[in-house]
ZAMI-426908 format. One record per residue (C-alpha): residue number from 0; x, z, y. Coordinates in nm, 4 decimals. Last residue first. Layout:
<sites>
<site vexke="NUM" c1="X" c3="Z" c2="Y"/>
...
</sites>
This chain:
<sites>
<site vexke="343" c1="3.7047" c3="-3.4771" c2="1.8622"/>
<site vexke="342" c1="3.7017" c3="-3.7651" c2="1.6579"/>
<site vexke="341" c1="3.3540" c3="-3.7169" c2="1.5758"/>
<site vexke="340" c1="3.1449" c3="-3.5213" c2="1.7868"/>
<site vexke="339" c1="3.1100" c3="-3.1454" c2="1.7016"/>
<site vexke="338" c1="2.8478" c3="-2.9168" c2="1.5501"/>
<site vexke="337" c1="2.9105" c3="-2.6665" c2="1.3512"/>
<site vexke="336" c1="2.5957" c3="-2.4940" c2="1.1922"/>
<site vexke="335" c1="2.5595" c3="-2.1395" c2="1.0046"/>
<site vexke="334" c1="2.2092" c3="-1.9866" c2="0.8655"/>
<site vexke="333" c1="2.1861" c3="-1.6676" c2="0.7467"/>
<site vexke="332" c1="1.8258" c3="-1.5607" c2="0.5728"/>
<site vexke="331" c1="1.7262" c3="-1.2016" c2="0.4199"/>
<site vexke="330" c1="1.3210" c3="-1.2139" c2="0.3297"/>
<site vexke="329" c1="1.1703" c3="-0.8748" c2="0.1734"/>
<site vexke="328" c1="0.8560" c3="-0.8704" c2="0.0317"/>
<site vexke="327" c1="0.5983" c3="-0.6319" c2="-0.0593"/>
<site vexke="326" c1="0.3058" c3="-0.7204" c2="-0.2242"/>
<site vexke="325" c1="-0.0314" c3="-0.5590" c2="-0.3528"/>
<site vexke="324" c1="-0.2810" c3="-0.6693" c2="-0.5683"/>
<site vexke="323" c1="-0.4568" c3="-1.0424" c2="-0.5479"/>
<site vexke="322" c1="-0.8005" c3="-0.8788" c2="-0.5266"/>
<site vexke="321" c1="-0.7699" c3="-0.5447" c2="-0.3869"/>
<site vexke="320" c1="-0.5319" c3="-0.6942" c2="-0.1472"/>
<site vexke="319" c1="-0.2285" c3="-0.5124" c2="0.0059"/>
<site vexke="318" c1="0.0192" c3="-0.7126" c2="0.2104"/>
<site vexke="317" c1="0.3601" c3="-0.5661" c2="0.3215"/>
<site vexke="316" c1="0.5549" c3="-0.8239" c2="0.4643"/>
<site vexke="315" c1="0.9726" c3="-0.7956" c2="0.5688"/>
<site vexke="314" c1="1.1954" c3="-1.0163" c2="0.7617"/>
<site vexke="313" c1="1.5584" c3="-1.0084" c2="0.8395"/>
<site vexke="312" c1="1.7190" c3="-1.2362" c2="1.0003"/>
<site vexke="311" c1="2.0251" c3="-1.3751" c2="1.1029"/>
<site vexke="310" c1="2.1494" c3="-1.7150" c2="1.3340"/>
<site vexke="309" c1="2.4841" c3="-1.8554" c2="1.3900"/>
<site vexke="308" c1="2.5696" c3="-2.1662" c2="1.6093"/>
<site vexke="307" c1="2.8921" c3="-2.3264" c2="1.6407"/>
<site vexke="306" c1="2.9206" c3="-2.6067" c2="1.9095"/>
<site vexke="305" c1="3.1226" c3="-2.8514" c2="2.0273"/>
<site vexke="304" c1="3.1154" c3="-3.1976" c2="2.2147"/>
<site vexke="303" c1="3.0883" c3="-2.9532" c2="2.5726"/>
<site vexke="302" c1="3.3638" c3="-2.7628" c2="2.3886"/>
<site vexke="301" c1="3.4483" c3="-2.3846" c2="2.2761"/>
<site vexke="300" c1="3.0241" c3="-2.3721" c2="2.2540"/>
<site vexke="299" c1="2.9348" c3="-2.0503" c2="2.1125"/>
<site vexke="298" c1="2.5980" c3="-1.9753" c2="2.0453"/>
<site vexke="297" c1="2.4704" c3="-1.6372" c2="1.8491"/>
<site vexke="296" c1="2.1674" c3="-1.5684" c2="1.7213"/>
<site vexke="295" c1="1.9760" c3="-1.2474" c2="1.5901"/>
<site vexke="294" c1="1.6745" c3="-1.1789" c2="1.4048"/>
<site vexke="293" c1="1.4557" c3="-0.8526" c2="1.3462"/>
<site vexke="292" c1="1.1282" c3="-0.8901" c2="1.1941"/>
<site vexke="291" c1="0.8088" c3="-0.6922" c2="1.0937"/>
<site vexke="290" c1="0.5563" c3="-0.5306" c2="0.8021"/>
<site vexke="289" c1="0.2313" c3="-0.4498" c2="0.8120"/>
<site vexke="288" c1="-0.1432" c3="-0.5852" c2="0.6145"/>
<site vexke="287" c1="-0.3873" c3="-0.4158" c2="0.5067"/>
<site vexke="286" c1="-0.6938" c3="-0.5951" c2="0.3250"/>
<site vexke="285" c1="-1.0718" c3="-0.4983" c2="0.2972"/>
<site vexke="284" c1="-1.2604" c3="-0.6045" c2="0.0233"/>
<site vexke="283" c1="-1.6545" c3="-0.7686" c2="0.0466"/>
<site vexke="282" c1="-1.8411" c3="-0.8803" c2="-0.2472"/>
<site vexke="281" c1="-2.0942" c3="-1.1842" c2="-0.2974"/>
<site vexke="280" c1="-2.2680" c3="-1.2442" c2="-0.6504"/>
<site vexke="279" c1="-2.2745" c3="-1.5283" c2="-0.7979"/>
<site vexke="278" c1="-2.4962" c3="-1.7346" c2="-1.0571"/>
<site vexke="277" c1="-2.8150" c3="-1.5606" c2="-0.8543"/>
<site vexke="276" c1="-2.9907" c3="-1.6068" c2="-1.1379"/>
<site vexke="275" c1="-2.9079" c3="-1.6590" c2="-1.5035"/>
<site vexke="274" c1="-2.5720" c3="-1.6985" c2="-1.6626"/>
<site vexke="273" c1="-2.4547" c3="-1.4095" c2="-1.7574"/>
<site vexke="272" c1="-2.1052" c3="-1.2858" c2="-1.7368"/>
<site vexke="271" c1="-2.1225" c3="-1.2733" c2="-1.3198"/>
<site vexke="270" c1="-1.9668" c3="-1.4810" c2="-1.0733"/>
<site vexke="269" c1="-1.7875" c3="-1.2888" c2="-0.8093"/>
<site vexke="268" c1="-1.8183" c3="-1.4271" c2="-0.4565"/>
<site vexke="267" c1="-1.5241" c3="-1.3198" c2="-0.2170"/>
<site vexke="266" c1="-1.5317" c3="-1.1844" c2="0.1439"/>
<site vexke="265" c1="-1.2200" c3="-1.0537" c2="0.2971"/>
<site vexke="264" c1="-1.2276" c3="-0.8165" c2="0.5889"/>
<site vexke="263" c1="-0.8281" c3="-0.7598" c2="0.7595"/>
<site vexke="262" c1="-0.6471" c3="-0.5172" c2="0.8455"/>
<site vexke="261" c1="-0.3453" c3="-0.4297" c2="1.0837"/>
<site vexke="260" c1="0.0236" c3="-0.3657" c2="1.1368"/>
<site vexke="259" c1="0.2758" c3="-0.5288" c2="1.3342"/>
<site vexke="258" c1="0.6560" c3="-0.4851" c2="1.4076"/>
<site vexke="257" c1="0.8950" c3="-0.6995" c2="1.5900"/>
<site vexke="256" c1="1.2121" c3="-0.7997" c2="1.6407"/>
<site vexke="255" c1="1.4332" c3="-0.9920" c2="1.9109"/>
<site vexke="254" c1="1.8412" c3="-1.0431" c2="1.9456"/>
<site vexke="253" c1="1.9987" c3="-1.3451" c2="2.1099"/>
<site vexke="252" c1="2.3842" c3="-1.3882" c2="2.2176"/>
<site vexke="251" c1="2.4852" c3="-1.6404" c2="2.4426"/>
<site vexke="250" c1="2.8722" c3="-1.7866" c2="2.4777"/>
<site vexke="249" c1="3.0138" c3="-2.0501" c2="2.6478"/>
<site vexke="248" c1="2.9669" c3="-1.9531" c2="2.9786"/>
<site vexke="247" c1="3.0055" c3="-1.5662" c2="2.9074"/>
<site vexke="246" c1="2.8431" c3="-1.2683" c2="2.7961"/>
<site vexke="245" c1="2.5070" c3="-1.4425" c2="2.8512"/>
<site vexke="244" c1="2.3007" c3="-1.1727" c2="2.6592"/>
<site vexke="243" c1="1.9122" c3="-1.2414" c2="2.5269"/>
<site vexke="242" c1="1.7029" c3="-0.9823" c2="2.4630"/>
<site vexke="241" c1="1.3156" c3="-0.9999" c2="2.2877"/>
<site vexke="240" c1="1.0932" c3="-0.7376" c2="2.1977"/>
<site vexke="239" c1="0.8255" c3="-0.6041" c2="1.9526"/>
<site vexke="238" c1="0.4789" c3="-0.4571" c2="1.9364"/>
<site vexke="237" c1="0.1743" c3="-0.5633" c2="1.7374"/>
<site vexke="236" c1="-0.1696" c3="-0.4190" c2="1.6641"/>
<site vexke="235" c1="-0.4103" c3="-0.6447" c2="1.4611"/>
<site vexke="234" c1="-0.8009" c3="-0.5836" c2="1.3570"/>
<site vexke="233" c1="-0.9878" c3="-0.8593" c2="1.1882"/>
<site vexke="232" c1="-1.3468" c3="-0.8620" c2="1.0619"/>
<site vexke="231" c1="-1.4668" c3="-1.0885" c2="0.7804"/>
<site vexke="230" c1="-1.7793" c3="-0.8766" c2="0.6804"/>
<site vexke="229" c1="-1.9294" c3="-1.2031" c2="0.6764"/>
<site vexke="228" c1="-2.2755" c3="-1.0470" c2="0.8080"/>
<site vexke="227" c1="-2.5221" c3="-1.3098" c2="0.6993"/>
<site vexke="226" c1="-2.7024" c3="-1.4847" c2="0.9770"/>
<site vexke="225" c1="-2.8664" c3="-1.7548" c2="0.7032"/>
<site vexke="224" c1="-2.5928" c3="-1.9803" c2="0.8811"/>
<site vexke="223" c1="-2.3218" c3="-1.7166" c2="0.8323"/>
<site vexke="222" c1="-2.2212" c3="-1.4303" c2="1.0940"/>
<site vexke="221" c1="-1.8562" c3="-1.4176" c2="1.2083"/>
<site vexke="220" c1="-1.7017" c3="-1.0572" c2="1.1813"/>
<site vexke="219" c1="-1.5341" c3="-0.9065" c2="1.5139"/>
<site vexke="218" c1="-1.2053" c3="-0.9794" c2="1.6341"/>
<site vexke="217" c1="-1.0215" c3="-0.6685" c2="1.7275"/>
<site vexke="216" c1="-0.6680" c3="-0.7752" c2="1.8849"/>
<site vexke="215" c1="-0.3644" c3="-0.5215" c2="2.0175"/>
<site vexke="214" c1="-0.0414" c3="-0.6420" c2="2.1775"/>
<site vexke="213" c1="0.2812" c3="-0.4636" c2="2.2969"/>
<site vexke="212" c1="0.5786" c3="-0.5942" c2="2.4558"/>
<site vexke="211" c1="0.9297" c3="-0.5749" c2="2.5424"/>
<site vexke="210" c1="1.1340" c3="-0.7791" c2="2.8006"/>
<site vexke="209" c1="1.5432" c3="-0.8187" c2="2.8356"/>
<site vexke="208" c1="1.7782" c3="-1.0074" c2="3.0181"/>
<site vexke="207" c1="2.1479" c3="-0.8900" c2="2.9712"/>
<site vexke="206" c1="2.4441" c3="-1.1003" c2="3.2022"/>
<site vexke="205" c1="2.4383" c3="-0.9861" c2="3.5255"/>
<site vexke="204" c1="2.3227" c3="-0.6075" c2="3.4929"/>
<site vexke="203" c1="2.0568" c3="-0.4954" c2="3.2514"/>
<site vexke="202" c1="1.7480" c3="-0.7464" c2="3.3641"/>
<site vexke="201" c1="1.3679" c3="-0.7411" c2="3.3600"/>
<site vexke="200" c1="1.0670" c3="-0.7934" c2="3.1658"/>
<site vexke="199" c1="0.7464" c3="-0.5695" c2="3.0790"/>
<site vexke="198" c1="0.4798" c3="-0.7069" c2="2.8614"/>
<site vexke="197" c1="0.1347" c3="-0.5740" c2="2.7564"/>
<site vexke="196" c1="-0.1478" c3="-0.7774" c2="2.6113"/>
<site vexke="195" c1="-0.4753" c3="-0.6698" c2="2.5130"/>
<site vexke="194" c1="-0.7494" c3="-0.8478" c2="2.3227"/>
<site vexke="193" c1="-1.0810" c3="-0.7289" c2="2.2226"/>
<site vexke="192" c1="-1.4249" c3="-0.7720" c2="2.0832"/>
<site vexke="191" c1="-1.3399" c3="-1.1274" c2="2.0643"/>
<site vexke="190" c1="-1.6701" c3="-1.2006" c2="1.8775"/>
<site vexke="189" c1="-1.8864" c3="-1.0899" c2="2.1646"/>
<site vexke="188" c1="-1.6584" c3="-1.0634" c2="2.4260"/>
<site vexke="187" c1="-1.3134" c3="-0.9051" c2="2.5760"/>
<site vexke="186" c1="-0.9936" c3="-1.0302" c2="2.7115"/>
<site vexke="185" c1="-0.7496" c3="-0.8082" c2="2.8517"/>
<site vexke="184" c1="-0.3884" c3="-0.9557" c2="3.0281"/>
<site vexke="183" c1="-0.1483" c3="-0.7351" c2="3.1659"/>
<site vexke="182" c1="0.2120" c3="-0.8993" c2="3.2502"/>
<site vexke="181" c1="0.5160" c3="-0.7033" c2="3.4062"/>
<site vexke="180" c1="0.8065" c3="-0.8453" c2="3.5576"/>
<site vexke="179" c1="1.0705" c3="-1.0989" c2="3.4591"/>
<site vexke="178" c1="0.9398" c3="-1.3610" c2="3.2351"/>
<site vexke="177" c1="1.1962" c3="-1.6281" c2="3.2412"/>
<site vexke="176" c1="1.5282" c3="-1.5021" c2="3.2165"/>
<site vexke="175" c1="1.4011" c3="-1.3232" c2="2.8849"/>
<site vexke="174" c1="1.3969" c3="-1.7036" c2="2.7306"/>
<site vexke="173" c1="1.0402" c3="-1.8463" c2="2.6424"/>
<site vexke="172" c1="0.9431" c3="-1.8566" c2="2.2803"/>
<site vexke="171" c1="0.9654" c3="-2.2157" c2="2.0743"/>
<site vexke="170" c1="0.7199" c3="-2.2746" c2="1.8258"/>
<site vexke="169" c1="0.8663" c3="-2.4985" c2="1.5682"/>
<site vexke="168" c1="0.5874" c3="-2.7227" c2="1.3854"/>
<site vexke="167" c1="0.7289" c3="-2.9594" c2="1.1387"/>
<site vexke="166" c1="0.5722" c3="-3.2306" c2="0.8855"/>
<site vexke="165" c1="0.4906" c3="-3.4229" c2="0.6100"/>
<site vexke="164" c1="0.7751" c3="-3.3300" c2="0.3663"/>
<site vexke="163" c1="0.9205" c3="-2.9958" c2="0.5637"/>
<site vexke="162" c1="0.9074" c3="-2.7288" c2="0.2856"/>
<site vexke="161" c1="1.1545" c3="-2.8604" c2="0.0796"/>
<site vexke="160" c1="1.4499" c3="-2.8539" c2="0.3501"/>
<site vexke="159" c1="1.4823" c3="-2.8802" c2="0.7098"/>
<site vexke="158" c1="1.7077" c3="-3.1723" c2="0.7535"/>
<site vexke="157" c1="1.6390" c3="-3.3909" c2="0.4428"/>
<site vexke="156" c1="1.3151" c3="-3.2562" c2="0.4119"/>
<site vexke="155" c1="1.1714" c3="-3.4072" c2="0.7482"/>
<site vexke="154" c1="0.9156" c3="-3.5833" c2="0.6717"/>
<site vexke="153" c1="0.6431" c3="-3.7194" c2="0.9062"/>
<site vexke="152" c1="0.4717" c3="-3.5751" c2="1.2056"/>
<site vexke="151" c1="0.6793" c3="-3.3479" c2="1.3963"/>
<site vexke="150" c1="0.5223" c3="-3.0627" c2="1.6574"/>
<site vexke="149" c1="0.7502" c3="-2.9157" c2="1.9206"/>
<site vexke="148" c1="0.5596" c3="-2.6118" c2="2.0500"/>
<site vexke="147" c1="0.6399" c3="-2.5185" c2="2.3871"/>
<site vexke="146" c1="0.7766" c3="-2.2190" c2="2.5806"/>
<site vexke="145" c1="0.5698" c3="-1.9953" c2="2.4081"/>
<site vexke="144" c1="0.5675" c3="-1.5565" c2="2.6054"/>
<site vexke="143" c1="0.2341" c3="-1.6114" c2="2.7200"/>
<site vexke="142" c1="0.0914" c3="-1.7160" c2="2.3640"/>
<site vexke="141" c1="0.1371" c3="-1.3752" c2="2.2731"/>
<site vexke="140" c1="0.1892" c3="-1.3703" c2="1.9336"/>
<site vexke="139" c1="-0.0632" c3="-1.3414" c2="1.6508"/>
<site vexke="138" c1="0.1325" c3="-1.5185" c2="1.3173"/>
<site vexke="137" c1="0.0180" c3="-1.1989" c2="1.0959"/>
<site vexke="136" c1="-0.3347" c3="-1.3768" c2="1.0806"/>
<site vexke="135" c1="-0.2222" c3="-1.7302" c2="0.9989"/>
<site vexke="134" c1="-0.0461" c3="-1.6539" c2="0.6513"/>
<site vexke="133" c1="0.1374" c3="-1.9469" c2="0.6041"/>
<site vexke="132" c1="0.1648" c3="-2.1782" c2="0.2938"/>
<site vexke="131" c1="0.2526" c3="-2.1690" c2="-0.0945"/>
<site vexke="130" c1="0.1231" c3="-1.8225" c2="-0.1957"/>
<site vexke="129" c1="0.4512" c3="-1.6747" c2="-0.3417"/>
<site vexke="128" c1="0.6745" c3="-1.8586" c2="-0.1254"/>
<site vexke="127" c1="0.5098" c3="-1.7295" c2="0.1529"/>
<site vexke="126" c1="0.6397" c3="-1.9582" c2="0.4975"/>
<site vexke="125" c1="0.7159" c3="-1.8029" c2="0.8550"/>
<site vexke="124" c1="1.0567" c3="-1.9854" c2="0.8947"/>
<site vexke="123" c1="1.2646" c3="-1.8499" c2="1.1948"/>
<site vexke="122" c1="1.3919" c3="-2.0828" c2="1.3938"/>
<site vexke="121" c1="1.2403" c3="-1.9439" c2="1.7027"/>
<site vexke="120" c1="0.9200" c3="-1.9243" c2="1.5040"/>
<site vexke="119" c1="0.8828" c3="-2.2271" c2="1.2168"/>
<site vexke="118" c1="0.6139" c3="-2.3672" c2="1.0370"/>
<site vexke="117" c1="0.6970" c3="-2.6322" c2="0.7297"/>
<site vexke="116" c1="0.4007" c3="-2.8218" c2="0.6244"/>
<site vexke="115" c1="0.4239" c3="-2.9321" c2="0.2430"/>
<site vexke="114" c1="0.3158" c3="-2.6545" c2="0.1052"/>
<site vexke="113" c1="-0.0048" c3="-2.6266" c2="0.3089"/>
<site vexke="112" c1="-0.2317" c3="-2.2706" c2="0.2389"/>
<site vexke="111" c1="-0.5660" c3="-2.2466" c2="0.3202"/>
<site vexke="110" c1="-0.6390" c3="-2.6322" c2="0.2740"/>
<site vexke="109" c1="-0.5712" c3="-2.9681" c2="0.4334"/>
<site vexke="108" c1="-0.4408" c3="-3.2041" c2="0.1976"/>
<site vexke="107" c1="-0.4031" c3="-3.4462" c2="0.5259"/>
<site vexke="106" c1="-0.0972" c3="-3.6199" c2="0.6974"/>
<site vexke="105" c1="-0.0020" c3="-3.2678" c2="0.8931"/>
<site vexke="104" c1="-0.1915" c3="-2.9551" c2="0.8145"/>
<site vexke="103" c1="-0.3795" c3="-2.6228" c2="0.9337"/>
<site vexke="102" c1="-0.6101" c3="-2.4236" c2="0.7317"/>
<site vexke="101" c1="-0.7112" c3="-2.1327" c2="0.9366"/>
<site vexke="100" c1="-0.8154" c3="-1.7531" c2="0.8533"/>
<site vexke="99" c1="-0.8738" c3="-1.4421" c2="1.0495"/>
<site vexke="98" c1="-1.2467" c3="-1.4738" c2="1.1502"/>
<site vexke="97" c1="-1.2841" c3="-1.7457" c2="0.8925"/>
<site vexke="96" c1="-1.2064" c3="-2.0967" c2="0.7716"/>
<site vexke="95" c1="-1.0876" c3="-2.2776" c2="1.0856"/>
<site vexke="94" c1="-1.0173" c3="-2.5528" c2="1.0426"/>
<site vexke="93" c1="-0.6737" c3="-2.7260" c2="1.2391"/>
<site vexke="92" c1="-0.5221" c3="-3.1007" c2="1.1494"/>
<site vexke="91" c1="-0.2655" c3="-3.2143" c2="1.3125"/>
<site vexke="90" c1="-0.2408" c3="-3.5765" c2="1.3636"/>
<site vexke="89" c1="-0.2586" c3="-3.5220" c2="1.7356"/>
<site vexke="88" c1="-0.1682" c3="-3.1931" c2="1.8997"/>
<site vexke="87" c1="-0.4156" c3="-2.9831" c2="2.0576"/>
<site vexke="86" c1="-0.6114" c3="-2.8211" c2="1.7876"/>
<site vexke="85" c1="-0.2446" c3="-2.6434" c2="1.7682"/>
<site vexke="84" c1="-0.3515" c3="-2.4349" c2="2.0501"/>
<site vexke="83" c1="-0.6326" c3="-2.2805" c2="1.8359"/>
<site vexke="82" c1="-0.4421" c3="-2.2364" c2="1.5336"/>
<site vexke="81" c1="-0.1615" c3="-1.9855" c2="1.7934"/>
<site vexke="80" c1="-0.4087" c3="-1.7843" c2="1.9317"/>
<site vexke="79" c1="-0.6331" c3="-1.7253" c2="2.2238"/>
<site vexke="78" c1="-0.6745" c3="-2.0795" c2="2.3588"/>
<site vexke="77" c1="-0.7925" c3="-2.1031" c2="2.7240"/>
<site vexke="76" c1="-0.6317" c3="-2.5424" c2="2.7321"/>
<site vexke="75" c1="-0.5425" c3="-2.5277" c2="3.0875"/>
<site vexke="74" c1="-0.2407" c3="-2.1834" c2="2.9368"/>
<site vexke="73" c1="-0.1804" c3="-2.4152" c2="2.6133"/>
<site vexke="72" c1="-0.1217" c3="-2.7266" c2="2.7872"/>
<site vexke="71" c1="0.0996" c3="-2.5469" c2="3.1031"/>
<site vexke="70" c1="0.3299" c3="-2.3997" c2="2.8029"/>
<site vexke="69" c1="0.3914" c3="-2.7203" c2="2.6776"/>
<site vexke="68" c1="0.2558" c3="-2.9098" c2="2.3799"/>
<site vexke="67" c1="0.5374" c3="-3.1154" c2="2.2986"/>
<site vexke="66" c1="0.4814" c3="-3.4139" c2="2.0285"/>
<site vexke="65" c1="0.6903" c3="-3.6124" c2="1.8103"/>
<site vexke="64" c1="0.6991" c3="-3.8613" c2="1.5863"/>
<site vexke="63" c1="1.0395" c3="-3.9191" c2="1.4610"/>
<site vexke="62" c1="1.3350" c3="-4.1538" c2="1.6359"/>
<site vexke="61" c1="1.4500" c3="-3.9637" c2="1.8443"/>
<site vexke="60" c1="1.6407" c3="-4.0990" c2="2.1875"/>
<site vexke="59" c1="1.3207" c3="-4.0787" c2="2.3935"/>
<site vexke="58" c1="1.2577" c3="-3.7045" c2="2.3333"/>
<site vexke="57" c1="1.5797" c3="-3.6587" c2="2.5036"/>
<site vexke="56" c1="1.8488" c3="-3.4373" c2="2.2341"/>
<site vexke="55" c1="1.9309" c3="-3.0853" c2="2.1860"/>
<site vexke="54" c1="1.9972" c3="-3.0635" c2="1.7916"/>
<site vexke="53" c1="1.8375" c3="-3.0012" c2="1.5001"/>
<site vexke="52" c1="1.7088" c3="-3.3641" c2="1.4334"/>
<site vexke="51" c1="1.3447" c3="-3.3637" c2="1.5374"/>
<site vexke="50" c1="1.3361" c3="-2.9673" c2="1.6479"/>
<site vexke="49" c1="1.5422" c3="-2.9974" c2="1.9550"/>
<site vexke="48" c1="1.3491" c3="-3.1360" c2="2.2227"/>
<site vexke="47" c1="1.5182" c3="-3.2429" c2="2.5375"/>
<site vexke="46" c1="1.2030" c3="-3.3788" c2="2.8255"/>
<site vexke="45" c1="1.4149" c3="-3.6956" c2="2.9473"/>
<site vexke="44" c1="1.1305" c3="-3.9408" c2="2.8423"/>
<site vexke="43" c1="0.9256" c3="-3.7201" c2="3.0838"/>
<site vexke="42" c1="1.1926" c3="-3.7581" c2="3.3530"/>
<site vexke="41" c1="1.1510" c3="-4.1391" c2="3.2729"/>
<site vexke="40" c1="0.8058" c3="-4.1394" c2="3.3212"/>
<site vexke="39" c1="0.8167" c3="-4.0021" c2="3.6608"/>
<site vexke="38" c1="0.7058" c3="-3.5806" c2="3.6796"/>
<site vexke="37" c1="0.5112" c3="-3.4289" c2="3.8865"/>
<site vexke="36" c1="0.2107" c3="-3.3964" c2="3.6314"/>
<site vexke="35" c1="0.4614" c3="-3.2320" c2="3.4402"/>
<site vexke="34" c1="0.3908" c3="-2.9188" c2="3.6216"/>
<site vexke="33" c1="0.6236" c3="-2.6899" c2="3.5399"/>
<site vexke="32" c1="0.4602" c3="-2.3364" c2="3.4720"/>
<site vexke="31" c1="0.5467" c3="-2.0129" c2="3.6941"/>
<site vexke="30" c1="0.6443" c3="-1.6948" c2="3.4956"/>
<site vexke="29" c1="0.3603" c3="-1.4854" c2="3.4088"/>
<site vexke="28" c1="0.1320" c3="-1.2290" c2="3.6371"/>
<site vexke="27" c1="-0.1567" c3="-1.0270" c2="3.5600"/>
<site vexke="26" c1="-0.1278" c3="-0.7154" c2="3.7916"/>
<site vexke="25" c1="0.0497" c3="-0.3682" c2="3.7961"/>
<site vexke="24" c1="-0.1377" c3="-0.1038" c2="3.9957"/>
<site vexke="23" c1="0.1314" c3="0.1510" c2="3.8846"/>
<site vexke="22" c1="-0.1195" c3="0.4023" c2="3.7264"/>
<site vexke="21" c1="-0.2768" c3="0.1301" c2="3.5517"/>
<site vexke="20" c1="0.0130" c3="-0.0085" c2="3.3838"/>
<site vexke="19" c1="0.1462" c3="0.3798" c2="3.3603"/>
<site vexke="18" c1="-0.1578" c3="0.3826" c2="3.1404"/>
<site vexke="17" c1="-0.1425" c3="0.0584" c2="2.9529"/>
<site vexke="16" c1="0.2245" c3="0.1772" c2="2.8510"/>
<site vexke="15" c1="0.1077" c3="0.5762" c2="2.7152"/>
<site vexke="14" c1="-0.1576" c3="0.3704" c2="2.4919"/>
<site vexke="13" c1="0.0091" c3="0.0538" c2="2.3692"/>
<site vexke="12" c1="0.3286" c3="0.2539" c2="2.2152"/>
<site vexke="11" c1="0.2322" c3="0.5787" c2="2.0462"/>
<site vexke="10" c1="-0.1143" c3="0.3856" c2="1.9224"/>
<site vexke="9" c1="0.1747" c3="0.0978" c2="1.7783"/>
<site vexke="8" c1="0.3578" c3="0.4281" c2="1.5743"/>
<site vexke="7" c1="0.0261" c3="0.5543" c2="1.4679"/>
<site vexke="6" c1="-0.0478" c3="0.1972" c2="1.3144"/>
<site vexke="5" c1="0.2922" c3="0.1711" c2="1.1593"/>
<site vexke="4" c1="0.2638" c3="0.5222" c2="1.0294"/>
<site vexke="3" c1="0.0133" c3="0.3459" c2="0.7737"/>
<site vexke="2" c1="0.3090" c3="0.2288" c2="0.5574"/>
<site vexke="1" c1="0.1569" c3="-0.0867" c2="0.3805"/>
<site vexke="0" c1="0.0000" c3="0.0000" c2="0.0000"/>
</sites>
């Protein structure tokens, strides 16, 4: 069964913070957004992505199918989690199954859970091996602190492994730099019960940006078309940070982490040993969910045709189902690239 101190631990953190946010008269602000709308055509062309062949490169010199959905899309767009900002890109393909559940594909085969769709957070790769996709509900961040989400359509195996066969999507988080200050947003309605997010940014000196922040979402239970109670509620507390040290030109250093705990209604339909009416017979579980992250990445560039690039993480899922049983795993992942131009 997940740790339930987690949940005491994220009380401990969102409650004393939303009250010095009060206190302190703090209001909803984020970083300014480019407008693109600016922009020529060839400084669009010019927009560097970085997921299509692993490097920094102009979206006009790749050769893949790719698309950017910017932070300015997904703030015009009102979307409130991660599946519902991806309704934005074409060729992917977003249903939503439940309260805390989406199917989400590239090229078709869309289902629950889409082996052949690799999803990735700052690099990090959010797949379960042991169900064959992504687990939507633990993928709640605040869509605030996205950059842009670099979606490719078409393999990409060769560079990103097994997972990546008809597609990509690497959501890219914002650097510290960028969201100085303090953010408060609270969103509340008749299925969104609830949604408040906390972040505080600043700077340690010169060289150290930092921000932390805290998140809490109650989503209520959707209501089917004979107006059914789903008992498909979802309930998820988060908290985590993110700093980034420039300790000198040719160096960075980036550490975040995270923890989150919550729970989740699942509705199943049990079909009974005889067969005579009704031939199933609907039950409701609830499922807990915690765990958390901690990565770290380091750049060092000795050359401007040269660069070495290390990245750690940890990441660990507690998942307790009364159907499926319970699960705890632990992910370790290094990753090491050189890059350098030939003949150099």
């Amino acid at each position: 069964m997940p740790s339930r101190p987690l949940s005491s631990l994220l009380r401990r953190l969102l409650l004393p913070w939303l009250l010095w946010c009060i206190l302190s008269g703090v209001a909803g602000a984020s970083a300014p957004y480019p407008d693109l709308t600016t922009l020529s055509l060839e400084d669009l062309l010019e927009i560097e992505i970085t997921t299509a062949a692993k490097k920094e490169q102009p979206i006009l010199e790749t050769s893949a199918a790719v698309f950017v959905l910017t932070a300015e899309d997904i703030r015009r767009s009102g979307a409130s989690s991660l599946p519902d900002a991806l309704r934005l890109v074409p060729g992917v393909q977003v249903a939503r199954i439940d309260a805390s559940k989406w199917a989400i594909s590239i090229r078709g085969f869309n289902a629950q859970f889409a082996n052949k769709l690799l999803v990735l957070i700052d690099g990090r790769t959010v797949y379960t091996p042991t169900f064959s996709g992504v687990f939507w509900d633990i993928q709640d961040l605040l869509l605030e602190d996205v950059e842009r989400i670099e979606v490719v359509r078409g393999p990409g195996a060769a560079l990103w492994g097994t997972n990546a066969v008809n597609g990509i999507i690497n959501i890219i988080t914002t650097h510290t730099r960028d969201s100085r200050g303090d953010l408060v947003s609270l969103t509340s309605g008749t299925e969104e019960r609830g949604q408040l997010s906390l972040r505080h940014g600043g700077h340690l000196g010169s060289a150290i940006d930092y921000r932390i922040y805290a998140r809490y979402l109650d989503r209520d239970s959707a209501v089917d078309t004979r107006g059914t109670d789903t008992a498909d509620a979802w309930k998820l507390g988060r908290a985590g940070f993110r700093l980034d040290w420039t300790s000198s030109p040719i160096d960075d250093l980036t550490v975040q982490g995270n923890i989150y705990d919550g729970e989740i209604g699942q509705a199943y339909s049990l079909i009974p040993a005889s067969l005579s009416p009704p031939y199933k017979r609907p039950f409701t579980t609830r499922t807990t969910i915690a765990g958390g992250h901690l990565l770290s990445c380091w750049k060092h560039r000795p050359s401007p045709s040269s660069e070495f690039a290390l990245q750690l993480y940890y990441d660990r899922n507690e998942r307790s189902d009364p159907v499926y049983g319970p699960e705890i795993r632990n992910t370790f992942d290094a990753d090491l690239q050189h890059r350098f131009a030939r003949g150099s």
